[in-house]
C-alpha positions in Angstrom: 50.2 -28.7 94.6 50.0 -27.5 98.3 48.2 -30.1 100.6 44.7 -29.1 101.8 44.2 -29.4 105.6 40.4 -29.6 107.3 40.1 -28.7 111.1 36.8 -30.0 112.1 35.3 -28.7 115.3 32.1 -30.6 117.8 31.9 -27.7 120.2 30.8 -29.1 123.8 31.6 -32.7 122.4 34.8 -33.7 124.4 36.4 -37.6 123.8 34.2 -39.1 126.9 30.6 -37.7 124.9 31.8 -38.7 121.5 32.9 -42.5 122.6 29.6 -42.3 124.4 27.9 -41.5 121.3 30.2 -43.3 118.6 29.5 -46.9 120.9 25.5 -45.9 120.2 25.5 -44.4 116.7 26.8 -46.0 113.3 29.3 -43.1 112.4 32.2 -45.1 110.2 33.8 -41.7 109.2 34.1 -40.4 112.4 34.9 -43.9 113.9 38.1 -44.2 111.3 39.7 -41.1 112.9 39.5 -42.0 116.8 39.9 -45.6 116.2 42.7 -45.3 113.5 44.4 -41.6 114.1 46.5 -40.2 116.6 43.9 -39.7 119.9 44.8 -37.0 123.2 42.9 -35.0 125.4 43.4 -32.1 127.4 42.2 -29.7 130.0 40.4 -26.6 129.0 40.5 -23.7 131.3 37.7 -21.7 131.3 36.4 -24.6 129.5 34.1 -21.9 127.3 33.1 -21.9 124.2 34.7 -18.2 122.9 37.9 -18.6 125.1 38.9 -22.5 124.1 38.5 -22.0 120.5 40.5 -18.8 120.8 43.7 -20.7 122.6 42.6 -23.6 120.1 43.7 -21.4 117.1 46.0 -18.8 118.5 48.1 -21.9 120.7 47.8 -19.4 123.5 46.0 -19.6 126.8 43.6 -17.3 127.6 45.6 -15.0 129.7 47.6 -13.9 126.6 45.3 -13.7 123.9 42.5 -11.9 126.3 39.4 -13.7 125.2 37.8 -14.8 128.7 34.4 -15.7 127.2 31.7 -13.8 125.0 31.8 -10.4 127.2 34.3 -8.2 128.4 34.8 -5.0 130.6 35.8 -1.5 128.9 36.8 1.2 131.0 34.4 4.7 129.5 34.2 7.6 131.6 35.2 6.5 134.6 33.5 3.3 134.8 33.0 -0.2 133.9 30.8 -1.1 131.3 30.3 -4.6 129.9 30.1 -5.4 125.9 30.5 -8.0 123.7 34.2 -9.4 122.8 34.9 -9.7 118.7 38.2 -9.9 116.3 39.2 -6.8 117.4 39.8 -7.5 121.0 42.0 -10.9 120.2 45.7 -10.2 120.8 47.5 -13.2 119.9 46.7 -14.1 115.7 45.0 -16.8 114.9 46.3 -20.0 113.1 44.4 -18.8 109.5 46.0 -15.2 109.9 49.0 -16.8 109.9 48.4 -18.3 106.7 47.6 -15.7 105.5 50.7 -13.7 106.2 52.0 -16.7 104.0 50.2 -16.0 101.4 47.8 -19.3 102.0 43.8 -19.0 101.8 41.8 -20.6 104.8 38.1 -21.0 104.8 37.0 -20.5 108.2 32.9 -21.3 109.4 31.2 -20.7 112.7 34.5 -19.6 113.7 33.7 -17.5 116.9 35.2 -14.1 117.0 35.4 -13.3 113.7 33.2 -9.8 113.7 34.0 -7.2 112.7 35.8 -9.1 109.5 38.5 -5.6 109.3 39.3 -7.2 112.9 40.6 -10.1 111.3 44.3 -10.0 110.0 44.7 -10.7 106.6 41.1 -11.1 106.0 41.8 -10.7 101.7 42.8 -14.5 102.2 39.7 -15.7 103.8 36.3 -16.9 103.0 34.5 -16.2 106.5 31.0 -17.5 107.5 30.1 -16.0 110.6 29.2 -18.2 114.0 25.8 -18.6 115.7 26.8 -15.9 118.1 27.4 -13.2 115.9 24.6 -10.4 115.2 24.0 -11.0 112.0 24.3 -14.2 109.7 27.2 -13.3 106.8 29.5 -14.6 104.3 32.6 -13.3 103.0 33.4 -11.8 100.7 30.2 -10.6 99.9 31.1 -12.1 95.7 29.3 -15.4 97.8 26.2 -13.4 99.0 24.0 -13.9 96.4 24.7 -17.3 96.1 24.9 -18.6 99.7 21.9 -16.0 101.2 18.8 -18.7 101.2 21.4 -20.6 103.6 22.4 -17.7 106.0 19.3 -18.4 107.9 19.1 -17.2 112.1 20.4 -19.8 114.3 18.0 -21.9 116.7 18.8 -20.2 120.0 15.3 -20.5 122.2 16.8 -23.6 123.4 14.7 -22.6 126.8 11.5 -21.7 125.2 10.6 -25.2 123.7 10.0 -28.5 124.5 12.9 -30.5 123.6 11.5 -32.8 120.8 10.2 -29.4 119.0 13.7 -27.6 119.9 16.0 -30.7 118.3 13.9 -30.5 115.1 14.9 -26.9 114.8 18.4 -28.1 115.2 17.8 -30.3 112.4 16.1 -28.4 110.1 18.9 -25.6 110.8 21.5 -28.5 110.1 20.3 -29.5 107.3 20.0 -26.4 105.4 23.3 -24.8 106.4 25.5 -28.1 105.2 24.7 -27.9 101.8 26.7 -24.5 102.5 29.4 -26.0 103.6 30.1 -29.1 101.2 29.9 -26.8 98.5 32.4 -24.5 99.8 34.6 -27.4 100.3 34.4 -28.7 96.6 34.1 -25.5 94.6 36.6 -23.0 96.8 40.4 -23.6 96.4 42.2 -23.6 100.1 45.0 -24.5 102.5 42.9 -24.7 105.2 39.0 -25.5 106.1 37.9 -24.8 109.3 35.0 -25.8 110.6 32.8 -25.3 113.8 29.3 -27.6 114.5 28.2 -26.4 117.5 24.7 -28.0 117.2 25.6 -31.3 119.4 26.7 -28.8 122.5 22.8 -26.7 122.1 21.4 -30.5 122.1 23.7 -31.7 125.2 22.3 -28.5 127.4 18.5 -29.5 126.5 18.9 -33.0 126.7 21.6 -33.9 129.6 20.7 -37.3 129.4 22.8 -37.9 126.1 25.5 -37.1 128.2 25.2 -40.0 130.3 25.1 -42.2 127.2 21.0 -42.2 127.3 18.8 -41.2 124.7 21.3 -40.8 121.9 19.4 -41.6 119.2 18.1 -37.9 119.9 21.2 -36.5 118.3 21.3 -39.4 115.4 20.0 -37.0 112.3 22.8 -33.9 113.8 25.6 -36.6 114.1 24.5 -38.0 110.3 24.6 -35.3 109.2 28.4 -34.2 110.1 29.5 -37.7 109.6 28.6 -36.3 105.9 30.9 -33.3 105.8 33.6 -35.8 107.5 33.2 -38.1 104.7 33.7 -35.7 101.9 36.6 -34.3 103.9 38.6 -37.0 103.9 38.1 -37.6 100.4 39.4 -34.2 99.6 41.5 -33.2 101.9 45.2 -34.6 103.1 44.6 -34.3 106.2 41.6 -34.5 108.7 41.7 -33.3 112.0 38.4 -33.7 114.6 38.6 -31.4 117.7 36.7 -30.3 120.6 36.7 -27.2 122.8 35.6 -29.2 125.8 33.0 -31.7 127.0 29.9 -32.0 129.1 29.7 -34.1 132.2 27.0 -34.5 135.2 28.3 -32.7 138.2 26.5 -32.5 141.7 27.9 -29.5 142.8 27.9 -25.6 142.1 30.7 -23.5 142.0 30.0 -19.6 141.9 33.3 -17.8 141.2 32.3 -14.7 142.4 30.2 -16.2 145.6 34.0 -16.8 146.8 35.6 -13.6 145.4 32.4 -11.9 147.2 33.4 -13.7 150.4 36.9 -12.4 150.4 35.9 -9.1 149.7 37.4 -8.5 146.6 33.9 -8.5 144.9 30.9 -5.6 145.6 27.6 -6.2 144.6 25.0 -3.4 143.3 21.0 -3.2 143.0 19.2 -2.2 140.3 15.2 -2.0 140.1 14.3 -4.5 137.3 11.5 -2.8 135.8 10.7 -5.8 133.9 9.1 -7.4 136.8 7.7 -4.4 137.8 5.8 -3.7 134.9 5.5 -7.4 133.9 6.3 -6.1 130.4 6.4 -9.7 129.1 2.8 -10.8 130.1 1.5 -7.1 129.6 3.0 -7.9 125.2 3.3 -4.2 124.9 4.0 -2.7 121.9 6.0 0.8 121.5 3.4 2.8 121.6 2.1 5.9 123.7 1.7 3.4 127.1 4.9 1.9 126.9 6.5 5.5 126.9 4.3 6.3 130.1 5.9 3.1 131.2 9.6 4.3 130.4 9.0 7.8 131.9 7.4 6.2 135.2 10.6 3.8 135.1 13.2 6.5 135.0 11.5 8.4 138.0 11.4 5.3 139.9 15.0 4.2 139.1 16.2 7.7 140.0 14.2 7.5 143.5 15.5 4.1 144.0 19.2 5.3 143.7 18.8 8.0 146.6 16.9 4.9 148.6 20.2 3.0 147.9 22.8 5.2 148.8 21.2 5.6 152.2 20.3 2.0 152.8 22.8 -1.0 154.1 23.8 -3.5 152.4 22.1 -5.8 154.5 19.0 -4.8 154.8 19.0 -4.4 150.2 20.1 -8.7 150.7 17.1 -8.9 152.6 14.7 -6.7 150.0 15.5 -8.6 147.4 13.1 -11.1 148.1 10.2 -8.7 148.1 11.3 -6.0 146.1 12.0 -6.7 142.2 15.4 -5.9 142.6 18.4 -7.6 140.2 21.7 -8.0 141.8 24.4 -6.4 139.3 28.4 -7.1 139.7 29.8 -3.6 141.1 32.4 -3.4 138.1 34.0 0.1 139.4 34.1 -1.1 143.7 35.3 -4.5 142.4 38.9 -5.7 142.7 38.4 -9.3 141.0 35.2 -10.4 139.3 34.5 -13.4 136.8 32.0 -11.6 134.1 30.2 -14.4 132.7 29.4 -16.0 136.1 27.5 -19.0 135.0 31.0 -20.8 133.2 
């Protein structure tokens, strides 16, 4: 009988935040493997979500397997456009599409980067539950559908609209449903390999940065139950358990703006839009599409089109200076640009 591997992934939780958290929290399972198993760390670069797991799997760094983060640039027409990255756009395969060339069946969940499935090599091997960053919530082959649908539920991502109390119970509740999900899959589906992703403790880190600091823990003590679970049942079924993380959190006391400095060396160019959001105040106004709202759009167009002649006769200068007073949003200048970091906020 082949051995059964399961790669178990705390997204945002790097060693430093999980001995923080395992010397607050009774978690034996998870305390076994650091304490008793082979521990490293390393340095992730960009450490990013999409573009860490990607050179997790692949064993490539970014600059080979061309994930950078969840965007990317496509040339259309003579210009730059911006859309999301998926399967089809990673160059390098991943470690379950090399199973699969082998003949060996991986189950892989909140895997990001795993839309459109066809992207995937060697898909026919692989149960896939999409991430929380994927458009839609799926499982496949769609033989599970009808059994897994009540736990294909949207993830919690208004981490900014809530207070945090109300915000972590979502995270619970979200938890909570979707493990039961998971177990099963790891008792009732035959495999090689079991990937896993919980990406709950990283949402929980960026609402409550005092957990990062080793404060407040208890906050995360239902989440971190919760996978100690899975872990348990994993080690009793599996040969091997592995516990990884795509990188950590930390305080820092200082910014860094990637394409501040490119922009100072002239190798990035800035353009101005007219955000007709603010304009409008859309938001407040909670239009519905109706007969106003297309006034709205018609006025919009006119403006925007007025607003580019305005531009094009207008220095640069003197647009930094309008911003303030003018509901202008400042844009990356894809096509003028020689260098330029997408996702500017990593």
């Amino acid at each position: 009988m082949r051995k059964r591997i399961c790669l178990i992934g705390l997204d945002g939780v790097g060693l430093r935040n999980l001995n923080s958290i395992l010397s607050s929290l009774t978690l034996n399972r998870i305390s076994l493997i650091v304490n008793k198993g082979f521990v490293s760390s390393f340095t992730s670069i960009p450490p990013y979500t999409p573009s860490t797991w990607t050179s997790i799997f692949s064993g490539v760094n970014p600059g080979k397997h061309g994930i950078f983060g969840f965007f990317k640039v496509v040339r259309s027409k003579g210009e730059f456009k911006v859309s999301l990255a998926n399967s089809f756009d990673i160059m390098y395969p991943r470690i379950f599409e090399i199973l699969s060339f082998h003949g060996l069946k991986s189950i892989i969940v909140n895997v990001p980067l795993v839309l459109p499935i066809k992207g995937i090599i060697g898909h026919r091997n692989l149960v896939v539950v999409s991430d929380w960053a994927s458009p839609i919530q799926l499982i496949y082959p769609r033989r599970y559908e009808d059994k897994y649908r009540e736990f294909l539920i949207k993830p919690p991502h208004e981490w900014w609209a809530i207070d945090e109390r109300n915000y972590i119970k979502k995270i619970e509740s979200f938890l909570e449903n979707r493990i039961n999900m998971y177990l099963d899959l790891l008792e009732r589906v035959n495999f090689n390999l079991y990937i896993i992703v919980f990406s709950e403790l990283d949402w929980i880190m960026h609402k409550v940065p005092d957990i990062i600091v080793g404060r407040r823990v208890n906050l995360v003590y239902k989440v971190c139950s919760l996978i100690e679970s899975f872990v348990h049942k994993a080690i009793e079924l599996c040969d091997l358990v592995i516990l990884i993380s795509d990188h950590g959190f930390r305080i820092a006391k200082m910014f860094l703006s990637i394409n501040s400095i490119l922009a100072e060396k002239n190798l990035l160019s800035f353009g101005y839009r007219l955000n007709l959001d603010r304009l409008f105040r859309r938001k407040s106004l909670n239009l519905k599409y109706n007969s106003k709202l297309k006034t709205l759009g018609s006025i919009g167009k006119s403006l925007q089109s007025i607003f580019r002649l305005v531009k094009s006769n207008t220095p640069g200068y003197l647009l930094d200076k309008l911003v303030s007073v003018v509901p202008l949003s400042i844009h990356v200048d894809y096509l003028n640009s020689k260098a330029f970091m997408i996702e500017s906020e990593t």
